[in-house]
N, C-alpha and C positions, 0 to 999 in steps of 0.2 A: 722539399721534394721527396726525400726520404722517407720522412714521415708520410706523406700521402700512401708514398708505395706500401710504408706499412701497414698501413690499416686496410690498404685494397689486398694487401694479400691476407691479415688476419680475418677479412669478408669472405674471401674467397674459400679459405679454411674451415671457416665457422660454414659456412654453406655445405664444403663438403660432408664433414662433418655429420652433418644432422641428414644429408640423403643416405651416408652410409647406413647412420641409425634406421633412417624408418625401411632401406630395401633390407636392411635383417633381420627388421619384425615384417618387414612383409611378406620374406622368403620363410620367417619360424612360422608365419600362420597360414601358409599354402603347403608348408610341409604337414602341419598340422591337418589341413584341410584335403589333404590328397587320400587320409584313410574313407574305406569305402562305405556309402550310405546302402547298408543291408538289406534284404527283403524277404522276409518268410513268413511262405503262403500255409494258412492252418487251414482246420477245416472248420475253428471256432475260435473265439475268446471271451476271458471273464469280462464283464459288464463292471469289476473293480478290482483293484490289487491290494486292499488291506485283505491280510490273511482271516482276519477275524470275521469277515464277512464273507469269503470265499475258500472252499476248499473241494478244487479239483485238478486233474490233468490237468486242462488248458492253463490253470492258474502257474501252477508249478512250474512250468516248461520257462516262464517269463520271472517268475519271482527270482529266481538266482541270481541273475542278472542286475537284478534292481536291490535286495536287500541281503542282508549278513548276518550270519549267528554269532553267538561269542569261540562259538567252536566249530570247524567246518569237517564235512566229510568230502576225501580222497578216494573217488571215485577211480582214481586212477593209479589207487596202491590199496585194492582189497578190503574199501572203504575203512580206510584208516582214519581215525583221530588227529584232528590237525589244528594246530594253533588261528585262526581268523580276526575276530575285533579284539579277542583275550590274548596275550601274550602266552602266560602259565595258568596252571590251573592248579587245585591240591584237593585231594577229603580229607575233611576234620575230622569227619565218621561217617557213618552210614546214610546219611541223609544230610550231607553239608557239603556243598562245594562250596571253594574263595577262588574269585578270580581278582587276576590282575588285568586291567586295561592296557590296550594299544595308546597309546600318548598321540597326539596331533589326529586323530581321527575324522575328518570333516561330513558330516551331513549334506545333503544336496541343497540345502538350503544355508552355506559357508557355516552354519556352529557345529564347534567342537563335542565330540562324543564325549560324556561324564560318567560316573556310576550312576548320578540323576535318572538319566534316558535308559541304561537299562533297569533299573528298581524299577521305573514306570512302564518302560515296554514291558515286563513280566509281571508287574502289577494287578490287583482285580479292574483299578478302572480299567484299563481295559481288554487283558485278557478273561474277563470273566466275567462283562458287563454283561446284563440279564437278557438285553436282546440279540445283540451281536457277539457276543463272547463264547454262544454255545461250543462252535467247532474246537476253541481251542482244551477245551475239558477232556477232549479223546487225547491228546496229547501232552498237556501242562498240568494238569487238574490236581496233582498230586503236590505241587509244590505251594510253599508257604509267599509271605510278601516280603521279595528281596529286603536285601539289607545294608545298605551304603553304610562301609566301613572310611572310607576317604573317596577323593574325587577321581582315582582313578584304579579302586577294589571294592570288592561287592562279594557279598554271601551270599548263597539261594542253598534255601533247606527244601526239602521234602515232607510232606506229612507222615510219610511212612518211610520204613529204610527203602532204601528204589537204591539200585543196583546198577542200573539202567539211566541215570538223572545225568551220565555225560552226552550220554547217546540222544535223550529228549531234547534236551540245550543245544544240539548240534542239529538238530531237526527241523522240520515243516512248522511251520506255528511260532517260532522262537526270533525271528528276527525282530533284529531290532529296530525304533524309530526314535525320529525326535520329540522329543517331550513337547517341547517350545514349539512346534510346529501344531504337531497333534490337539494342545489346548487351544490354539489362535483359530484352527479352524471351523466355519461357521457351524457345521453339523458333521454328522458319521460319514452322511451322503459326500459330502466334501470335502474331507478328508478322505476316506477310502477311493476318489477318485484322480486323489492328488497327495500321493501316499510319499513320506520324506524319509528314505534311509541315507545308507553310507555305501550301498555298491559302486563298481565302475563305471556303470550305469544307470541316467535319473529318468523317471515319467517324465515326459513331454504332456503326449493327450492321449486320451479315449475317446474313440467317439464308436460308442456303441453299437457292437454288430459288426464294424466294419475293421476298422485297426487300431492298432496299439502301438506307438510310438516309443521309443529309448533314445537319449541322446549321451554320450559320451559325456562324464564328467571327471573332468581331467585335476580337479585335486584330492582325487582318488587317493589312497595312503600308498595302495601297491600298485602293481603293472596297469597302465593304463590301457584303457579301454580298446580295440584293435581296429574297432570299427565306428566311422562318426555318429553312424544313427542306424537304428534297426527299425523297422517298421513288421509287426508281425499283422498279416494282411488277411482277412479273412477270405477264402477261395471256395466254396462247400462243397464245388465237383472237384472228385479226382483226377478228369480226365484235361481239367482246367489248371490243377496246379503242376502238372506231368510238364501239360504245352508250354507253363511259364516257364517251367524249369528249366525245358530245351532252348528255348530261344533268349535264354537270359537274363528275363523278369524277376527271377525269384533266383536267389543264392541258394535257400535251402527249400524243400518242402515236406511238410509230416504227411505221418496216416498213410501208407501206400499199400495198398493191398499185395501182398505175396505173389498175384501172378501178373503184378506189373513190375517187380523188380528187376527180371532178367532186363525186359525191353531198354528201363534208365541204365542198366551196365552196357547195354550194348551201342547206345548213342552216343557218338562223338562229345566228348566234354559233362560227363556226367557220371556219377555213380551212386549205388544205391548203400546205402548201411543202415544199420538198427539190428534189432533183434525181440529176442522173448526180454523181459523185465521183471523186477520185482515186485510182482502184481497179479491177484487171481483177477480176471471176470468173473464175473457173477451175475445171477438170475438170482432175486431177494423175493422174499412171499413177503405178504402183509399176513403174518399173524393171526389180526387181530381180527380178517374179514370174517365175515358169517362163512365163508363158501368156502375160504381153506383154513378152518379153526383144523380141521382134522388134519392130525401128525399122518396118518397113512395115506390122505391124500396128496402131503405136499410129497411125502419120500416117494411114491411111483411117478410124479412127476418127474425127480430125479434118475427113478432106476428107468424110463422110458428113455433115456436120452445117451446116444451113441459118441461120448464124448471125441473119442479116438477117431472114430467116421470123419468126424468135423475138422478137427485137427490133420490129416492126412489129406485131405481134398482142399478144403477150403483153405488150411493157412499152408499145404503142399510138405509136412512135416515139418513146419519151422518154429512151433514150441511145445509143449507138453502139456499132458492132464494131468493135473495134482489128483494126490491119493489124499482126499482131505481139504479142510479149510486150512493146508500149511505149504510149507514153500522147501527145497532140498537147502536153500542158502540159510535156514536155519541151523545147520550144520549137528548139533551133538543134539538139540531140540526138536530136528525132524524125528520124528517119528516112523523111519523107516517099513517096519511089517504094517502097520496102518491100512486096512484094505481101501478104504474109501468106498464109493457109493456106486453096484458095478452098474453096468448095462443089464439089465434083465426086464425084457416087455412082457413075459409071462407073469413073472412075481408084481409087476406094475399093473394089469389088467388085475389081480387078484388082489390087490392095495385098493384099487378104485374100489371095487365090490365092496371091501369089507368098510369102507370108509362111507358110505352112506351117498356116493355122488351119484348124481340123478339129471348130468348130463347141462349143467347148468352152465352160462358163457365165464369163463376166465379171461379177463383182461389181460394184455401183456403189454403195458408200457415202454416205447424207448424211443430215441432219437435217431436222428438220422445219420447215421454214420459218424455219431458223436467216436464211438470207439472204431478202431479198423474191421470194416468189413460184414459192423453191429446186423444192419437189416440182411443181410445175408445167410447171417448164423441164426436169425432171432426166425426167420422163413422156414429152415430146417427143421430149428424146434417145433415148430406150428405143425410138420410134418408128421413127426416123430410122437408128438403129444398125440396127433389124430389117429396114427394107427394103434394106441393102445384105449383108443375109447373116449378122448377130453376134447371138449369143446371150446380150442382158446380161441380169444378173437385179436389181434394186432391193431394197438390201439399207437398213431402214432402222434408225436407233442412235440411242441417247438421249444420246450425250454424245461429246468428242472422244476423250477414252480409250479409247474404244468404233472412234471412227472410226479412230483412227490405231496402231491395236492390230497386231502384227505376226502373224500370223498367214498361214495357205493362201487366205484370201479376200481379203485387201487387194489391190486389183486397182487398183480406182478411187476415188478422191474430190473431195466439194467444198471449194474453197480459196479465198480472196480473197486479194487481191495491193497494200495500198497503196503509192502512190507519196510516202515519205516528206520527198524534197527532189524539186526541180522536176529533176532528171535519171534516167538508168538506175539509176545506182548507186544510188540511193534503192529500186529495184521488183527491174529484171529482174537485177542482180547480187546484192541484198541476197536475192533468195527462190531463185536457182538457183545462188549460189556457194558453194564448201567451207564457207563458216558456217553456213550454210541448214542449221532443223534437222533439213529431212530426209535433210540428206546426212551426220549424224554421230548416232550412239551417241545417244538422249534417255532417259537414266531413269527421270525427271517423269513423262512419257507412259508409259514402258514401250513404247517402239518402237525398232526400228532401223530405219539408213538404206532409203528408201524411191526416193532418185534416184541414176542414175549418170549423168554428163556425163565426158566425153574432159578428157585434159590441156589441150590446145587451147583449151577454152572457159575454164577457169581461168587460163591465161596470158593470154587477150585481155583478161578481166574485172580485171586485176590491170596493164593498159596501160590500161582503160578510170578506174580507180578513182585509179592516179597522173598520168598526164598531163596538160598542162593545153592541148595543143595541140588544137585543134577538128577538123578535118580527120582527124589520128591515132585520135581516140578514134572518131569516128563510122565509121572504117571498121571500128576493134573493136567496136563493139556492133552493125553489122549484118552479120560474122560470128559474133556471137554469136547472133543471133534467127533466121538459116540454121541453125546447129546445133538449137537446142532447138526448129526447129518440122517440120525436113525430115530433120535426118542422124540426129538421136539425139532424138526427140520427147519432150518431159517434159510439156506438159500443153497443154491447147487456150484459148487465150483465148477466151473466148466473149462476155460485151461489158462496159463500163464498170459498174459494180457504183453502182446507186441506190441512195437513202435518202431516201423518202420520206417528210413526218409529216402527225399533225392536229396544231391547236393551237387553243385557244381565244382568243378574238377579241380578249380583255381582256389578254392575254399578249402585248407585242411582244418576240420571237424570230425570230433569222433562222437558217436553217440552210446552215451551213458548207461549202464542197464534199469536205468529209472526215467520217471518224467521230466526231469528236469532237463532244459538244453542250456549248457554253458554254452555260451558266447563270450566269455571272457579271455584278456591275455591266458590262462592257463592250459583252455582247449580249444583257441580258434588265430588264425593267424589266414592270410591271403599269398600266394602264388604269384 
């Protein structure tokens, strides 16, 4: 009898038992499951997230999120240098960093990170592969083929002394992938659509045109992810992602034009942030066209254009015109007295004359509100052009292939210009020297070189990018911003490039002075 009762109560135990286990994996995966699935309304997204194939705003805004440098920048300490997949770091000399690996690293595909994966993500296969590897030559080009010292330390030299090779490693273009990943899959198309790093968040899907998916991955090495899934939605009206904002659809949304900010500050449950960025706009010429080979046609196009006007009305004072292809947050490298390219429609009517134009149509390519407020400013120019005598016409394209197509009408287009480290050589050498891919052969696009700059500017850009002497370099880069804005014009800075958002109120978010939007534990958490 005893015996019976005992084993009816070690049943009864053993029962308990195992319901305690599974209601505390089913309370740890509703705890889990309670983080919220996010939603941010764009006004675009890239069509792929390997960087090698893609380099834009919309790109950048999502990559953070998904991939990781060996060294990251602190946006939110004066873009400081900050330890990320690399522990420590050292120079051996002038063109030699060592790094030490973060140990248990996991990829979104559960392998471990090695010095393997990065020798290969820094590699020619494929940052330097002939078709897809152009973009990263504006930013990596300089370095040699890593060098796996053990399984978890690596070398990376430079061709030249670069100064600068902590700042690139910490940079756009530098994240790392899986090796193992990368070779298994079928083609570029396939990989670049289903791209395997180590962020705290992995690609889910793409589907073209419309969204972009993140999902939490939780054996993250650091602070897990804050949010289960992020969907970046594509929205193209403004006045469509305003309305999601308000009623709850959308957590966050970009692009908001300057005189819709007040309105999201003043609606119950919402507020507006962003600002100016480290980034000119820009109007780019095509060189190479028949119609503006002439340097004094492309500069009245410039001195016709009331940079100040546009900035005061249309973004209501809320960023600046650069004096120059340069930025103040270059700090001892600004080139302060600098005049820049003023407003003068006299001297610009007496440029056309001397310049042989004879009244012929300019194209001016752009997209639709790709940038904040793009067709708005690009109308004014069209204005502004007319009253000193030029005949542009507003040619408008649904995509950049489109835009940057070689053809009889590439005339003009819209370009942004980030400042990737706090100097020149991050902007005005990385977008207008020999790597710049409008100065070489792109097949990705299907365009050819679209700028020509003198030997001259390439010799000074190549004293600017090795020297370490301050005085030397600064008088090379303000003969270089003589050249490309008076002797051989390549394109018009027109003013610091905003990013403005909404956000709802229960979302603390702060936005970055760059494109990038952390969504990560570091700068997002929920109310």
């Amino acid at each position: 009898m005893m015996k019976k009762k005992s084993t009816k109560r070690l049943i009864f135990f053993g029962v308990l038992t195992v319901f305690m286990v599974c209601s505390a994996i089913s309370l740890t995966s509703a705890q889990a499951d309670s983080r919220p699935d996010m939603v941010v309304a764009v006004q675009k997204i890239p069509p792929v997230m390997e960087p090698m194939r893609e380099n834009s705003n919309v790109h950048m805004r999502i990559l953070w999120n998904i991939g990781e440098a060996l060294i990251k920048v602190d946006y939110n300490n004066n873009q400081k240098l900050i330890p990320s997949l690399a522990t420590e770091w050292k120079r051996l000399d002038d063109g030699t960093l060592e790094f030490k690996l973060r140990k248990g690293v996991k990829f979104h595909d559960g392998e471990e990170m090695t010095a393997e994966d990065v020798a290969f993500s820094l590699g020619p296969e494929r940052l330097f592969h002939e078709q897809h590897g152009l973009f990263a030559r504006m930013y990596l080009g300089n370095i040699e083929v890593p060098e796996v010292v053990d399984r978890y330390t690596v070398r990376i030299r430079s061709k030249t002394p670069d100064f600068l090779l902590e700042k690139r490693l910490a940079g756009y273009m530098s994240e790392i992938i899986s090796k193992k990943a990368f070779l298994a899959a079928k083609d570029w198309e396939t990989w670049s659509r289903n791209v395997v790093c180590t962020g705290p968040y992995k690609l889910v899907e793409i589907k073209t045109a419309v969204y972009i998916k993140l999902a939490a991955f939780d054996d993250y090495w650091g602070k897990k992810a804050p949010a289960k899934t992020i969907t970046f939605k594509v929205v193209p009206e403004v006045a469509g992602r305003i309305a999601g904002l308000k009623t709850g659809e959308y957590q966050i949304i970009t692009e908001v034009p300057p005189d819709q900010l007040k309105g999201i500050d003043e609606n119950k449950g919402t507020s507006a942030v962003g600002g100016p960025i480290g980034n000119i706009r820009s109007v780019n010429f095509d060189t190479t066209n028949a119609i503006l080979k002439s340097p004094e046609l492309r500069r009245a196009m410039a001195m016709a254009i009331d940079r100040q006007l546009i900035v005061d009305t249309l973004f209501q004072g809320r960023t600046t015109v650069p004096n120059g292809f340069q930025m103040k947050l270059f700090g001892d490298m600004w080139i302060k007295d600098y005049p820049g390219v003023p407003y003068d429609p006299a001297k610009a009517r007496a440029l056309i004359k001397k310049s042989g134009y004879k009244g012929e149509t300019i194209y001016y390519r752009i997209l639709s509100n790709y940038y904040t407020l793009q067709v708005a400013t690009a109308q004014i120019l069209l204005e502004m052009w007319k009253a000193v005598g030029l005949n542009v016409k507003l040619d408008m394209k649904e995509n950049w292939q489109q835009i940057l197509k070689n053809d009889e009408t590439r005339h003009i287009v819209d370009l942004s210009n980030t400042a990737f480290y706090l100097d020149p050589v991050g902007m005005t050498w990385r977008r207008l020297g020999p790597q710049f891919w409008g100065r070489k052969e792109n097949k990705y696009m299907g365009k050819e070189p679209m700028l020509e700059l003198p030997a001259e500017f390439d010799k000074l850009g190549k004293i600017l990018e090795t020297s370490t002497d301050l005085q030397t370099r600064r008088k090379a880069v303000r003969r270089m911003l003589e050249i490309c804005d008076y002797e051989q014009p390549a394109l018009i800075s027109l003013h610091a490039m905003t990013m403005f958002y909404g956000k709802r109120d229960e979302v603390n978010w702060t936005a970055y002075p760059a494109e990038y939007m952390d969504l990560t534990a570091a700068n997002l958490s929920f109310k």
